[in-house]
C-alpha positions in Angstrom: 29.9 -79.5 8.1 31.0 -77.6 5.2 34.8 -77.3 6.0 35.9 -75.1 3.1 33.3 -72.8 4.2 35.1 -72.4 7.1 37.9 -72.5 5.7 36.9 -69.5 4.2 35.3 -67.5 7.6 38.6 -68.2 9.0 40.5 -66.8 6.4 38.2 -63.7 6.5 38.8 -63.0 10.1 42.4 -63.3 9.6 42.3 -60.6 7.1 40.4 -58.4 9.6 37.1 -59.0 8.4 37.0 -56.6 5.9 35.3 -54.0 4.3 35.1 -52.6 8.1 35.2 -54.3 11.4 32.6 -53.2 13.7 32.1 -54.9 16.6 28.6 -55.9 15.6 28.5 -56.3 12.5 31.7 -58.5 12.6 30.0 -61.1 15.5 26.6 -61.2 13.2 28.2 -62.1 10.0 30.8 -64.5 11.7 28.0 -66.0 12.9 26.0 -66.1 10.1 28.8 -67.4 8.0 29.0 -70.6 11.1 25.7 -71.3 10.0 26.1 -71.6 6.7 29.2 -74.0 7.6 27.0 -75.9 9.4 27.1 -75.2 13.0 23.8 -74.7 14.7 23.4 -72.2 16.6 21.4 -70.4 18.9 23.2 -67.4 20.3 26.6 -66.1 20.8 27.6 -64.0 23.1 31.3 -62.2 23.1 32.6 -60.7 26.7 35.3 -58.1 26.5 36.8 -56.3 29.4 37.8 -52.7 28.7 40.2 -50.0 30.0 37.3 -47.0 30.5 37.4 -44.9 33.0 33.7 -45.6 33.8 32.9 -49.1 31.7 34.5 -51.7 32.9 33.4 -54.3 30.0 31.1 -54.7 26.9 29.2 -58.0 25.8 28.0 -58.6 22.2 25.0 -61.0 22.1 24.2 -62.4 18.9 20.8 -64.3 17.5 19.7 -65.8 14.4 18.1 -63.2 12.5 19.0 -60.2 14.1 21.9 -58.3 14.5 24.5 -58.4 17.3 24.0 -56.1 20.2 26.2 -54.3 22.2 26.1 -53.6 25.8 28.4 -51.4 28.6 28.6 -52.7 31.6 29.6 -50.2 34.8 30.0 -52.4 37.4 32.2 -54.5 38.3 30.6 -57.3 37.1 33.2 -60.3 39.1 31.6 -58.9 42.3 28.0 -59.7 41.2 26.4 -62.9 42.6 25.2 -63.9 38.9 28.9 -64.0 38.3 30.1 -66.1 41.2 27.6 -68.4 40.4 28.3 -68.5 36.5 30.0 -71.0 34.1 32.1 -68.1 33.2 33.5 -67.7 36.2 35.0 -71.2 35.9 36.5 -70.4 32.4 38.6 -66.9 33.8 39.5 -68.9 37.0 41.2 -71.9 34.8 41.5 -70.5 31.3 39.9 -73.1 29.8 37.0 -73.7 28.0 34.2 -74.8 29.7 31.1 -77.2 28.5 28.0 -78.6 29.9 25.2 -80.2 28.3 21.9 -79.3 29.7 20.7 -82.9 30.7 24.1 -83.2 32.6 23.3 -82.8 35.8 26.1 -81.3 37.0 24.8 -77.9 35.0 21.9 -77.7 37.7 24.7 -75.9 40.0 24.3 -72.9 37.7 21.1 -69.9 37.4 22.1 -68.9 34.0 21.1 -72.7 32.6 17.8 -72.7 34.0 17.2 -69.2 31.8 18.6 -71.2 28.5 17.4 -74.6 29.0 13.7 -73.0 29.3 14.4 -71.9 25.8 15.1 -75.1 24.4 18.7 -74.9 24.9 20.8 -78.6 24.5 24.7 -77.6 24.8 26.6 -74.6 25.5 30.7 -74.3 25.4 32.2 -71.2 26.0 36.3 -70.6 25.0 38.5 -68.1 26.1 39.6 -65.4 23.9 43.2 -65.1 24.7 44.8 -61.3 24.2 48.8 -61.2 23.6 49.1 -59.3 27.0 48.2 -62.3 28.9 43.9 -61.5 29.6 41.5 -63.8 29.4 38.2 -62.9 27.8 35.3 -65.3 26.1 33.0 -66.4 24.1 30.0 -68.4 25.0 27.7 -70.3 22.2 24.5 -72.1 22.6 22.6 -74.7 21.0 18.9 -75.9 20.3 19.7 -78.7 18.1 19.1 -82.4 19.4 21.6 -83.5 21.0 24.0 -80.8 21.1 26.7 -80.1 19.6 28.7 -82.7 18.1 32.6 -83.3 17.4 32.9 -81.5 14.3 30.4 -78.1 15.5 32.5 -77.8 18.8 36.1 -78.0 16.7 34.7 -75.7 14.0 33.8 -73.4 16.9 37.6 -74.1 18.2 39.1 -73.4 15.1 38.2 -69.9 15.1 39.0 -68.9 18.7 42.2 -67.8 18.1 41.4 -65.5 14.7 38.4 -64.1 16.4 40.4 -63.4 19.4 42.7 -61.7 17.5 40.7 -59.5 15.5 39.0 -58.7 18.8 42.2 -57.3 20.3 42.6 -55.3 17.3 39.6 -53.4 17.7 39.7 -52.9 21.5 43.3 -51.8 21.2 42.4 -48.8 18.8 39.0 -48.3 20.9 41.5 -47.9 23.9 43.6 -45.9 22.2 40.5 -43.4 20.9 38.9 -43.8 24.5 42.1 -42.7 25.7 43.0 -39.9 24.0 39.0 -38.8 24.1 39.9 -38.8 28.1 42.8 -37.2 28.3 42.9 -34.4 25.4 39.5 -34.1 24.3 37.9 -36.1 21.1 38.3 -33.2 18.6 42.3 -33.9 20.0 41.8 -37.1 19.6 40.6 -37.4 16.5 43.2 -35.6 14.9 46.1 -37.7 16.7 44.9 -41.3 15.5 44.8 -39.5 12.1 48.4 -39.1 12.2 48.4 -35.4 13.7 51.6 -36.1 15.7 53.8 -34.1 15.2 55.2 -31.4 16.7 54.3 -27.9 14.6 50.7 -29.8 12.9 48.9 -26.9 13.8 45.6 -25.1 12.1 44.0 -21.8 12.4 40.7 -22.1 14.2 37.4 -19.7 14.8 35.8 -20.7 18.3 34.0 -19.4 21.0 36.4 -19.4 24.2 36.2 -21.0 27.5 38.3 -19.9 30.4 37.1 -20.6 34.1 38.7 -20.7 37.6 37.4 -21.6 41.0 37.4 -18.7 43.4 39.4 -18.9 46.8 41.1 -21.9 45.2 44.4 -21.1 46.9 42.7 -20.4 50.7 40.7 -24.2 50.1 43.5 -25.7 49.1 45.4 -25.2 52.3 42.4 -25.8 54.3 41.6 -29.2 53.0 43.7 -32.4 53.1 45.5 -32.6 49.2 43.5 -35.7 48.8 40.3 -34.5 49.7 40.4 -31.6 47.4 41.3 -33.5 44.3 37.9 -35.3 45.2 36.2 -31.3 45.9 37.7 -30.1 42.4 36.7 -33.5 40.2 33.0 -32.6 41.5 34.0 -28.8 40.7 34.6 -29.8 37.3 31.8 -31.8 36.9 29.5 -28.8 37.3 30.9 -27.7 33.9 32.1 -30.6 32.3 28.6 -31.9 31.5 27.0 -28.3 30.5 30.2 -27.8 28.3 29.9 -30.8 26.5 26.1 -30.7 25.8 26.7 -27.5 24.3 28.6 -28.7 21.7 31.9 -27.8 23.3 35.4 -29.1 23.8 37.3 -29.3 27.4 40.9 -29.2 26.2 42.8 -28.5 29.7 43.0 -28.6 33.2 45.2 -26.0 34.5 45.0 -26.7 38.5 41.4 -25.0 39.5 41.5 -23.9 36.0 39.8 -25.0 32.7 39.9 -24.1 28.9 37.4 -25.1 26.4 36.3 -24.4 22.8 33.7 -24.1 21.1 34.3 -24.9 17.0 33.1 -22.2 14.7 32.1 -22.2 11.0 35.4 -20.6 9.0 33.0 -17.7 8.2 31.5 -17.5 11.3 28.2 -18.1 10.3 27.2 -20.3 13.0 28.7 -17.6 15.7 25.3 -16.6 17.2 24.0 -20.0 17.3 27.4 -21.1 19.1 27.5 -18.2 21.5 23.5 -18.9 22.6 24.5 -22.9 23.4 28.0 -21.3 25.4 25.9 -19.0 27.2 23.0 -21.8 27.9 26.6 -23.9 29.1 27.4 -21.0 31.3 24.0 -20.8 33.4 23.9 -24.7 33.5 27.2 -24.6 35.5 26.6 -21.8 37.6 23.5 -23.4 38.9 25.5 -26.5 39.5 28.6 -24.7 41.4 26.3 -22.7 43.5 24.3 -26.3 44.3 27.4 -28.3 45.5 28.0 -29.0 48.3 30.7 -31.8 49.6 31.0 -33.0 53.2 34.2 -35.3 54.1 34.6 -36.4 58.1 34.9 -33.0 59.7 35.3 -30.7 56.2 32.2 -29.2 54.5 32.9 -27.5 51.3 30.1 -25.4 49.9 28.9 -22.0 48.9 31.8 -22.3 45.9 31.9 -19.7 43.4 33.8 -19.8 40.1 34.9 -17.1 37.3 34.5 -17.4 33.7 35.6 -15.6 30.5 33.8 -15.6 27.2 36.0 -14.6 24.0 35.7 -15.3 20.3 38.7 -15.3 18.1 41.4 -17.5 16.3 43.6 -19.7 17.8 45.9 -22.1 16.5 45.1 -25.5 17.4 47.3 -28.4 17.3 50.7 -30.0 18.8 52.7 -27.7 20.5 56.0 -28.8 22.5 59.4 -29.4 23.2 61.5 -32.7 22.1 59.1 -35.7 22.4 56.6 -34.1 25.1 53.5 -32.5 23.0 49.9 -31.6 23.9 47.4 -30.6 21.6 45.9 -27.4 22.3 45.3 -24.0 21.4 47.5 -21.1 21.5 47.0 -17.4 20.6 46.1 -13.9 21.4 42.5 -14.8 21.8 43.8 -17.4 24.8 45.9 -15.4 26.2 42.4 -12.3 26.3 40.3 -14.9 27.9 42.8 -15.6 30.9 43.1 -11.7 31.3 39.7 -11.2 31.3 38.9 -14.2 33.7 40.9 -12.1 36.3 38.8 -9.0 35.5 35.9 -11.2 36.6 37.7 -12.3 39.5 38.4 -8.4 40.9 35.1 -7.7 39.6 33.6 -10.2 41.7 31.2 -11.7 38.4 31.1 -15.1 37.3 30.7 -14.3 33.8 32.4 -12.0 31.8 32.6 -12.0 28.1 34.5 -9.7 25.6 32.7 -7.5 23.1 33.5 -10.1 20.3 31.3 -12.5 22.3 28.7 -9.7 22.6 28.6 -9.4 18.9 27.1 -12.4 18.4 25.1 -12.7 21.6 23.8 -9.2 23.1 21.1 -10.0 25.2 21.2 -10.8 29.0 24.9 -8.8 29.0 25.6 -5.3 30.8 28.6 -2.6 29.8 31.2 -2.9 32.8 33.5 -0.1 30.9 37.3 -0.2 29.6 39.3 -2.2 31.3 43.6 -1.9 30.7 44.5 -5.5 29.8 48.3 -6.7 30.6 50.2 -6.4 27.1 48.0 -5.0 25.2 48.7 -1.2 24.1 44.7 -0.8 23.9 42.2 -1.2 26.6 39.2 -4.0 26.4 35.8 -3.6 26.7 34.4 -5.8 29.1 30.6 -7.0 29.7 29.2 -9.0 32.9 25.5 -10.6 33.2 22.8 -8.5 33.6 21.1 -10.9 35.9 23.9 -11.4 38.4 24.8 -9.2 41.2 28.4 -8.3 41.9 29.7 -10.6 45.0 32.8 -8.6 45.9 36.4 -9.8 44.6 37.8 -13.2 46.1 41.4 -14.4 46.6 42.4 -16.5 43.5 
């Protein structure tokens, strides 16, 4: 064992292993740097449980020559047989570490050590990564060499438990806090926020491509159905134009009951305009397709045949934190918001799914047809308004 070579790893994970710590590339050279301290091994593997709202942990699995790995797991993985019947299992149970070597006997109790003794495997210890909130997670390391890993490998491997697990909380914490924000306000939003865009009056002037939908009838379902039931009915609603919105380059920045705001960034010059306005509209056939597929049955209640209203604007908006006292959200305000929501209700009486203004047109003429001047609420001047060519009126719905 070269002890001032670890010495030295240690001291580099307690400085946050700089120049950057990525997951990955932080696990390979940590490793990397135990071998050259002397500790032989044969794969690492790091176990990490996350707050996602649709990953519930990530393992990084390191090998000699190659980099570390990163995987997402969905599931929840403590439910799986291969984790009842794991040594991991033992070491979130008790908190301890947990070792066997693979001519011990008692290690035949476990599937995961016939995989790794077939690959020449000798030892394995895993120790648990302990978080300041209390959680438990791990790391596991194998061996090859004959026989195993002796007294000074296993307290090398001890020693740096507690800085690994460190810098490991570090990282999740601000991968929380981006995954967060990216969930809640959108990751334009949240980019700007963990950049320090906090407070209240940080605002810019933007050029998008506008976004403002609403489910038809929302009012008549929403009486109809029990309140639980139609949060479920409106998060499948939303996923018929979350996904096509995304895809398309776009930004879902707020949902407004049945209602939901999007943007779609724009070169300063608006050179990029018809190229964004195409992906919006390609957005905008996506989700109608979807709406007019779903269909959601619930004990006696059926929900289908749904119909939803959009508006299609291009304009300025300030975007940014906007608020009262220590209560912000990050959003965007501005004429061309408030001429999308107008417009969305012109859809609505007009009984289209799709209406867009005539600075939309601009960019993207084809597949639109003239619906006339329509008087807009506050606006001295009346707006020209354009619906699909393709679609057929359906007759005006109850909002």
């Amino acid at each position: 064992m070269h002890s001032d070579r670890l010495r030295a790893l240690i001291d580099w994970l307690i400085d946050g292993a700089p120049p950057e710590p990525i997951p990955t590339v932080m696990l390979t050279r940590t490793c990397e740097r135990l071998l050259e301290a002397g500790v032989p091994l044969s794969r690492v593997a790091i176990f990490v449980e996350t707050l996602h709202p649709d990953i519930y942990g990530r393992s990084f699995i390191w090998r000699p020559g190659e980099t570390a790995v990163a995987n997402a797991r969905t599931e929840d993985v403590e439910q799986l047989d291969v984790y009842q019947r794991s040594p991991l299992k033992i070491l979130y149970d008790t908190g301890t570490e947990v070792r066997f070597r693979m001519d011990d006997p008692a290690s035949l109790a476990f599937p995961f050590f016939d995989d790794v003794r077939a690959e020449g495997v000798t030892d394995y210890l895993a120790l648990p990564l302990l978080f300041l909130d209390g959680n438990i997670h791990a790391v596991s390391f194998t061996t090859k060499a004959d026989g195993g890993f002796t007294d000074p490998h296993l307290n090398a491997l001890r020693a740096i438990a507690a800085p690994l697990a460190r810098l490991i909380e570090i990282i999740g914490l601000r991968r929380t806090a981006a995954t967060l924000l990216d969930t809640y306000v959108g990751n334009r939003a949240g980019a700007r926020i963990l950049a320090g865009q906090i407070r209240r009056g940080h605002t810019e002037l933007l050029r998008v491509a506008i976004w403002l939908s609403d489910l038809r009838g929302y009012t008549a379902l929403s009486d109809r159905l029990p309140p639980d039931l139609m949060v479920r009915v409106l998060n499948a609603y939303f996923d018929c134009q979350v996904g096509p919105i995304l895809r398309a380059g776009g930004e879902v920045l707020k949902f407004m009951g049945d209602g939901l705001l999007a943007v779609f960034p724009m070169a300063d010059d608006g050179s990029d305009a018809a190229d964004v306005c195409a992906r919006m509209l390609t957005a905008v056939d996506e989700a109608r397709t979807q709406v007019r597929a779903m269909s959601y049955a619930e004990g006696n209640h059926v929900v289908d045949n749904l119909r939803f209203g959009v508006a299609l604007h291009v304009g300025q908006v300030l975007y940014g934190n906007i608020g009262g006292g220590n209560r912000l959200d990050f959003t965007c305000v501005g004429p061309a918001v408030n001429l999308a929501a107008r417009m969305e209700k012109i859809a609505g009486r007009l009984g289209r799914t799709a209406v867009a203004s005539a600075d939309f047109i601009q960019h993207c003429a084809d597949h639109w047809t003239d619906l006339g001047d329509f008087t807009i609420a506050g606006l001295s001047h009346t707006e020209r308004v354009f619906g699909l060519s393709a679609e057929d009126p359906q007759g005006a719905e109850g909002l």
